[in-house]
Every structure is written in C-alpha cells, then in structure tokens.
C-alpha positions as CSV (number, residue, x, y, z in Angstrom):
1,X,3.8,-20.1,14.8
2,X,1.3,-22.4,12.9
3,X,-1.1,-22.5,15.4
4,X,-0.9,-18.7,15.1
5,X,-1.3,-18.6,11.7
6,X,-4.7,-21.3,11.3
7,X,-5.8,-19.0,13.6
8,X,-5.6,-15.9,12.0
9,X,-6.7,-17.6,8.9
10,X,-10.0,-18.9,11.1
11,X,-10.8,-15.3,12.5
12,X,-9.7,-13.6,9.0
13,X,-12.4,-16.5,7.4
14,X,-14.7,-15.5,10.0
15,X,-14.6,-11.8,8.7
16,X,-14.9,-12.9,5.4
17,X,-18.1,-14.3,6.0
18,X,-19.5,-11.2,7.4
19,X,-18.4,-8.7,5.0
20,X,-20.6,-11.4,2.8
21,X,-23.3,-10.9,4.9
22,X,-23.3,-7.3,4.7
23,X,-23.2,-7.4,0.9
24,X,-25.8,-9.5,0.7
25,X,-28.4,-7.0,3.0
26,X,-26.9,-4.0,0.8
27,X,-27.4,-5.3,-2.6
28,X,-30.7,-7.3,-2.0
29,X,-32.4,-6.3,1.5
30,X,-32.4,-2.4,1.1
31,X,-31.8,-2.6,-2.6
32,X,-35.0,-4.7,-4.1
33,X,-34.2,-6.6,-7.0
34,X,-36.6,-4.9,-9.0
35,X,-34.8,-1.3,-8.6
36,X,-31.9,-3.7,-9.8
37,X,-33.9,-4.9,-13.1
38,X,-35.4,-0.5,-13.1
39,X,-32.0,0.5,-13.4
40,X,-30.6,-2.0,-15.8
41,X,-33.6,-1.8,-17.9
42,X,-35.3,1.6,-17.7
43,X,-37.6,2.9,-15.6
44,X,-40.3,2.4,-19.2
45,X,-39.7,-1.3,-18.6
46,X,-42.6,-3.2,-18.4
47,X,-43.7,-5.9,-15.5
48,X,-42.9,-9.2,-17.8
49,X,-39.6,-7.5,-19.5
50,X,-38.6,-7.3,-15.6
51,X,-39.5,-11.1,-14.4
52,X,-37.5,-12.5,-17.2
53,X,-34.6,-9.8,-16.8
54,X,-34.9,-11.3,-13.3
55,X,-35.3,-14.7,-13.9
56,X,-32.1,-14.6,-16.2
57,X,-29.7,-13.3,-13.8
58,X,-31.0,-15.6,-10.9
59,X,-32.5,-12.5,-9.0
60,X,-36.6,-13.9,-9.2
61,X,-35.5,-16.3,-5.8
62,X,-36.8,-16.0,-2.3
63,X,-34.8,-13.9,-0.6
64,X,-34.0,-16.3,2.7
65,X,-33.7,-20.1,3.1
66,X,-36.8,-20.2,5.7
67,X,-39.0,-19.0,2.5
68,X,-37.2,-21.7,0.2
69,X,-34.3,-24.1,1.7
70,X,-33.2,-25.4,-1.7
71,X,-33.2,-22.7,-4.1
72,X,-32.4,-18.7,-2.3
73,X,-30.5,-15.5,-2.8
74,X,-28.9,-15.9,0.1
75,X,-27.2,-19.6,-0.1
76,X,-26.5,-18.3,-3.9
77,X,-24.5,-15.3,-2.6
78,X,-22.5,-17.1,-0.3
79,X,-21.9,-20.7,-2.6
80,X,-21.2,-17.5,-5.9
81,X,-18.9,-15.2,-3.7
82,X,-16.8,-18.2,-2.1
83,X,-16.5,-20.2,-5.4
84,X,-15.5,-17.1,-7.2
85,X,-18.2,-17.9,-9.9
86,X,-19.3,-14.2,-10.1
87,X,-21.9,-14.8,-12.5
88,X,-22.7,-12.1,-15.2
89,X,-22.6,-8.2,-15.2
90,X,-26.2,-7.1,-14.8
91,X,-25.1,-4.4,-17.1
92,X,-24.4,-6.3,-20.3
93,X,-24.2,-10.2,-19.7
94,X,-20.6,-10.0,-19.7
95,X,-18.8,-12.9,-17.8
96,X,-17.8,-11.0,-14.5
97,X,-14.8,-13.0,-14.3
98,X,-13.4,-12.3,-17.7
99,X,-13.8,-8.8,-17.1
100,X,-11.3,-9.5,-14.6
101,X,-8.9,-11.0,-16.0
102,X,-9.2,-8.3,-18.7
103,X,-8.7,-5.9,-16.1
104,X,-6.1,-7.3,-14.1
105,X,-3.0,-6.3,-16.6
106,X,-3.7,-3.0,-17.3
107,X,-4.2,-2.2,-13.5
108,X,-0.7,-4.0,-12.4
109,X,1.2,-2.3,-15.8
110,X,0.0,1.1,-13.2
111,X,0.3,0.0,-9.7
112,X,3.8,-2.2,-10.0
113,X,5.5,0.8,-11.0
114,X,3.6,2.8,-8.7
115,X,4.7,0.7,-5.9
116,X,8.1,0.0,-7.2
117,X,9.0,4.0,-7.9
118,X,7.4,5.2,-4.9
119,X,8.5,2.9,-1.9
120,X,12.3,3.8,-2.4
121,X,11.9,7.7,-3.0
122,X,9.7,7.8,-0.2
123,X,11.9,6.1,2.2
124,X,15.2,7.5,0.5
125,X,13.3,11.5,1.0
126,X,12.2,10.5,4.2
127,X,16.0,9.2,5.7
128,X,17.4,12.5,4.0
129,X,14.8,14.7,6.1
130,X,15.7,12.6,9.2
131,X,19.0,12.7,8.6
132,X,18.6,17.0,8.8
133,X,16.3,16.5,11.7
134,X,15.4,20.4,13.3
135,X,17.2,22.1,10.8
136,X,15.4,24.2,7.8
137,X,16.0,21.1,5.7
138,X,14.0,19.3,7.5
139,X,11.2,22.3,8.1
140,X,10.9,22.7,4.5
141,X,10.6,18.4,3.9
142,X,7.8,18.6,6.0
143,X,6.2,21.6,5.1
144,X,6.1,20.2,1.3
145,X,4.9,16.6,2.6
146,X,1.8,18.4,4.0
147,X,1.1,20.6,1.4
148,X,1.2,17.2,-1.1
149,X,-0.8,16.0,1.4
150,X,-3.7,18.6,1.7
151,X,-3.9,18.8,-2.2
152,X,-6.7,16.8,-3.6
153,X,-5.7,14.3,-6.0
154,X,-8.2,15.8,-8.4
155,X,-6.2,18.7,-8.6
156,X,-2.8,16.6,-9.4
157,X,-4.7,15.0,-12.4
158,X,-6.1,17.8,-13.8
159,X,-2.9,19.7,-13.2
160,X,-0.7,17.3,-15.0
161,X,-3.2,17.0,-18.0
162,X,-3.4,20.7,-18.6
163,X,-0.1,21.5,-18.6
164,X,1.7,18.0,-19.5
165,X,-0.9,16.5,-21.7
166,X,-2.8,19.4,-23.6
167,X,-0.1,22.7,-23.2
168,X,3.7,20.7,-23.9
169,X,1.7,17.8,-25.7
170,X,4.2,15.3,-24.0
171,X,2.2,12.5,-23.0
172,X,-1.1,11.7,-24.2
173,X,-3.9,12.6,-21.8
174,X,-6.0,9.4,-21.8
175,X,-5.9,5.8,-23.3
176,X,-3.8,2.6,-23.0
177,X,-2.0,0.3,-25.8
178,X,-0.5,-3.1,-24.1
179,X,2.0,-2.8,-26.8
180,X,5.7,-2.8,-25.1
181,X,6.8,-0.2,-27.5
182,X,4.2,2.5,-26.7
183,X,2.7,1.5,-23.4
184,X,5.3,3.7,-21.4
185,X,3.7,6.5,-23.1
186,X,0.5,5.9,-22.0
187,X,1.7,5.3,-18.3
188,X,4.4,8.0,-17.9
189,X,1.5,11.0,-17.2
190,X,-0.7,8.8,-14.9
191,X,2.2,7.1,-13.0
192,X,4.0,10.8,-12.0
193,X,0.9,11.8,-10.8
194,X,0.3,8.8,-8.2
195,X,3.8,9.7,-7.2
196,X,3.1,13.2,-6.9
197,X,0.0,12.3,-4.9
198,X,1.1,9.8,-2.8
199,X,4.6,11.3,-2.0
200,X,3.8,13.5,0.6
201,X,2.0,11.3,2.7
202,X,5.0,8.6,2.7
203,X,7.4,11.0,3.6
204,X,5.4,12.3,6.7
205,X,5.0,9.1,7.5
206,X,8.1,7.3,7.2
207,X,10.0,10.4,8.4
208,X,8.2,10.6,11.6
209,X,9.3,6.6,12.4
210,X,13.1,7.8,11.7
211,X,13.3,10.4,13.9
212,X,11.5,8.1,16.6
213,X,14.1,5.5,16.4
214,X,16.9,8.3,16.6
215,X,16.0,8.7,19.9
216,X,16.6,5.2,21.1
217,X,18.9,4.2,23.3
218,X,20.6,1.7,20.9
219,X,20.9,4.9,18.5
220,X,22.8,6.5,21.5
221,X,25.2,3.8,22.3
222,X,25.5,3.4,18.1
223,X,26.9,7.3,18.3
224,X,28.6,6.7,21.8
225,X,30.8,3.7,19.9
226,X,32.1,6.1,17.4
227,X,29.5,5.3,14.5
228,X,29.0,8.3,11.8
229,X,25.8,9.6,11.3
230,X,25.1,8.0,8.0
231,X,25.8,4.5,9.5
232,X,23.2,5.2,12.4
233,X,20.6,6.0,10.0
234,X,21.4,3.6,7.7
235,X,22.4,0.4,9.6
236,X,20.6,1.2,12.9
237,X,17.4,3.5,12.4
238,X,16.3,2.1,9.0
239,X,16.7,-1.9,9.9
240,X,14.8,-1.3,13.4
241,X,11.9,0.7,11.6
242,X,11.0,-1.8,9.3
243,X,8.4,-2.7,11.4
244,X,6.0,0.3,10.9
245,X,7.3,-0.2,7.4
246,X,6.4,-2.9,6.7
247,X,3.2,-2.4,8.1
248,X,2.1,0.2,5.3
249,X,3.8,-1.8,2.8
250,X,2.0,-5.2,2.7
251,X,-1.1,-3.2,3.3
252,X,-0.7,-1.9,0.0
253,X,0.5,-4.9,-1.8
254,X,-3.0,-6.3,-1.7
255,X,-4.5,-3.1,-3.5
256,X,-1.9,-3.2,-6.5
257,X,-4.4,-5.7,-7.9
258,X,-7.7,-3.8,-7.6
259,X,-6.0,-1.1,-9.4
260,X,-6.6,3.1,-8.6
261,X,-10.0,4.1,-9.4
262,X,-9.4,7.9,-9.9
263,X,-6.3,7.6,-12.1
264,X,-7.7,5.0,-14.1
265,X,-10.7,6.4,-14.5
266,X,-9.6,9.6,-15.4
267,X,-6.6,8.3,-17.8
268,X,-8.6,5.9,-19.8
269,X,-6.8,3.1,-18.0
270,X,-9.3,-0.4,-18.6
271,X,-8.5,-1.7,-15.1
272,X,-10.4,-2.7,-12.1
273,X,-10.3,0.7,-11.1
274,X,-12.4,1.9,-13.8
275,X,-14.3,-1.1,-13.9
276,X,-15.3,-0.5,-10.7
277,X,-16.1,3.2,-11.4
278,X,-17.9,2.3,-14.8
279,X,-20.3,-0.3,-12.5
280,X,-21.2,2.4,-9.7
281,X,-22.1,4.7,-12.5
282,X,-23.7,2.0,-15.3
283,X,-26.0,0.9,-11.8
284,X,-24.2,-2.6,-12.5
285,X,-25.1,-4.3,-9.1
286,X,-23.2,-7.6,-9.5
287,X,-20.2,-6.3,-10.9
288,X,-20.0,-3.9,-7.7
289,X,-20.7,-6.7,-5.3
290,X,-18.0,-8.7,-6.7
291,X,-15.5,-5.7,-6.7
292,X,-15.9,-4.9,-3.0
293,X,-15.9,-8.5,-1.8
294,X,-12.3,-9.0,-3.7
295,X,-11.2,-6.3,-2.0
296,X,-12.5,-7.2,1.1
297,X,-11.1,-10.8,0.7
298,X,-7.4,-9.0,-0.4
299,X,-7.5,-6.4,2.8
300,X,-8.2,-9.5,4.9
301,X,-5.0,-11.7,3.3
302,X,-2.8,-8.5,3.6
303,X,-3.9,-8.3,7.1
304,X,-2.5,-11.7,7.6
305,X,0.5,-11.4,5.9
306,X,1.5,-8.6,7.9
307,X,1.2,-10.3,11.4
308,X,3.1,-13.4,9.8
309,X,6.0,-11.0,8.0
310,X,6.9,-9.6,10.9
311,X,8.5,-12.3,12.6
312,X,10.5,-12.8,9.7
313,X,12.0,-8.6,10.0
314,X,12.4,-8.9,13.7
315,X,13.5,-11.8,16.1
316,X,12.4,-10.2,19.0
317,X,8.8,-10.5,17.7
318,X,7.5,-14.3,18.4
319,X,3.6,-14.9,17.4
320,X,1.7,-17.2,19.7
C-alpha cells in the first residue's frame, strides 16, 4: 500500500506541476503584464506609472529562463506557487496570504455546517426513497430531487431573501459577525439555501446507489435468511454503498475550505468564495492565480485521499 500511495503522490505532484504551467501561460503568455498594470491602474495610466507598478509587483521580468536564467517569471511562478509565498494582491498590496487566513474562518463557519447538515439528510431522504422503491413515494422523491435539481441556484438565493430576509424579516439578508452570540443569525438564511440547493442532487444520487445494491445477490440471501427490510437497507445496502459514497464525500471535503462563491458572494460572507469573486471582478490577477492553484492543489489531495480511504471502507479492495 505505500508503494501505492508515493505513487499517487508522484503522478498527483506531476499534475500539480502542470496545472502550474497552465496558469503561468493564462496569466502572463495570453494575458501581457501590461493589460495586468491597464487594469490595475487605469487605462489613463501613463508609460512610467506602468514600469514601476510593474517593477513593484515583480511583473517587469523576462518572461522565460532562455531570455534570463537567473531572474524570470517563469522560475518565479513555480518557486511563489510551491512555497506558498503568494506575494501581494495586484489589487491593493495586500498580503495574499493574509487575506487567506482572513478568509478561511468565515468560509468553514458556512461549509462545516453545510457539509455536516447535508450529508446525513441526504443519505437519511435517499434510504427512505429506496426503502419505497417503485411505489408513489418513491416517484414523488424523485420527481422533487430533479426539480431541486433543474432550479438554478440563483433562484434559491433570491427566493430565500425575498421572502425570508426582506417579506418575514427573519434573517438578515447579507453580512457576517464572528461573534458566537449572533453569527447563527447571519448563517441560518445562507446555510438553508445550500441545503435547499444541494439536496436534490444528493438524493438522486445516493438513491440511485441504494436501489443498485438492493438488487444484489447478498441483498437476496439477506431477505432469503429471514432479515426485515429495515435491516437490509440499513446493515447490508448502506455499509456496501459506501464506496460510491465515499467517493462524493472526500471530493467535497477539499472544497469546504475554498468556501462557495455564489452564496458568499451574494450573503456578504468575507470568505474565499467572495474573495475569489471580488478578484475576477477588481481584475486582481495574482489573487486569482493563487485561488485556482489552491484549489487545484486541494482537488488533487482529495483525489488521493479517496483511492487511499477506500481500502480502509472495504477489505475486498487492495491498492497495488
């Protein structure tokens, strides 16, 4: 197994490295660094306001080692991105880094809960649909989970302010206050909604794996044995689908720390979500560069994870 695992962590290094190497053609071979320095600056700027703005944030380099081995763009990507020293936001000098951090709590005080609320309900709803499997119980179960589904998030958001925020004034609409006494306020709106949202989807998923497994033989002999139906699908169907489960679950764990861009951005929630959002739309190269390569590098890890976890769910599986 540990041969397995340096090697996934070689090949998942390997991708790392290339997803750096297509940042660095995005952000500097078809964007110049002077549109970088136009858009931070103005398109009024003129040509020496632009050299120094460039020459402060490191972008006045040659582009390729060939043209200067020592001193590049391209080395400085690589040595910034894999160092995790991010530099400064071309927006306002912040410290990339400490925007962050600052960012980190607000986005886990939104997707924990998230994650927490959502993986039981969605697994509980879709065992209960299973469980009614071709009657009208499970008809309408599925009918709902696609209609969630085919509804825009948008919609949800703007919904649940209307009538939550601004018409029964329960919630506020937007903002966030770390304070432990209020905070639940400011999350209560935002976190029904990615329920809402994300529900349906779950549900069609996870309930489509349940009914698979019913169809097993082991299911059959399970019944043939004398076991009720509520001991098949909990004891048998659910402990043999955690494979697909966990699947989608460790897949997600890595995004609960980039945060939710639409809700967050749309709820006044300071997280990576919205700083991400706030850098696509303030032109802020860096800080985008830096966003997509973390997520990049957390995909990657969850990838990994989810090869090694599921030797630990299933004997049967062996990784070589």
């Amino acid at each position: 197994m540990l041969a397995y695992v340096l090697r996934r962590v070689a090949y998942g290094g390997l991708i790392v490295l290339g997803v750096l190497f297509f940042l660095f053609l995005l952000f500097f071979q078809v964007t110049d660094p002077d549109d970088i320095a136009r858009r931070a600056l103005g398109d009024k700027a003129g040509p020496e306001v632009i050299a120094q703005w460039k020459a402060n944030h490191g972008y006045d380099k040659p582009l390729w080692p060939w043209q200067n081995p020592v001193d590049n763009l391209f080395v400085d990507h690589f040595r910034r991105m894999l160092t995790f020293d991010f530099g400064r936001s071309d927006a306002d000098d912040v410290l990339i880094s400490e925007r962050i951090r600052a960012g980190a709590g607000p986005s886990l005080t939104l997707t924990i809960p998230l994650f927490l609320l959502g993986l039981p309900l969605g697994i509980g709803l879709s065992l209960f649909a299973a469980f009614f499997r071709e009657t009208y119980i499970d008809t309408a179960g599925v009918f709902l989970a696609v209609l969630a589904m085919s509804i825009s998030i948008l919609l949800y958001i703007i919904g649940a302010q209307f009538l939550i925020g601004i018409s029964l004034r329960w919630f506020p609409i937007s903002g966030f206050d770390p304070d432990p006494q209020v905070v639940a306020r400011f999350l209560a709106l935002p976190i029904a909604v990615g329920l809402a949202s994300g529900l349906g989807g779950a549900v069609r998923f996870y309930r489509t794996v349940f009914v698979e497994e019913t169809s097993r033989d082991y299911v059959r002999t399970a019944r043939a044995k004398g076991a009720g139906e509520m001991r098949v699908m909990g004891r048998h169907v659910l402990r043999n689908a955690l494979i697909p489960i966990l699947t989608r679950v460790v897949l997600e764990i890595p995004f609960l720390f980039t945060g939710s861009l639409l809700l967050e951005a749309f709820f006044g929630i300071p997280g990576l979500g919205a700083i991400t959002v706030d850098a696509i739309q303030g032109n802020d190269f860096s800080t985008l560069r830096t966003m997509v390569f973390i997520g990049s590098l957390l995909f990657i890890t969850g990838q990994i994870l989810t090869d090694i976890s599921y030797s630990l769910v299933d004997p049967r599986v062996r990784l070589e």
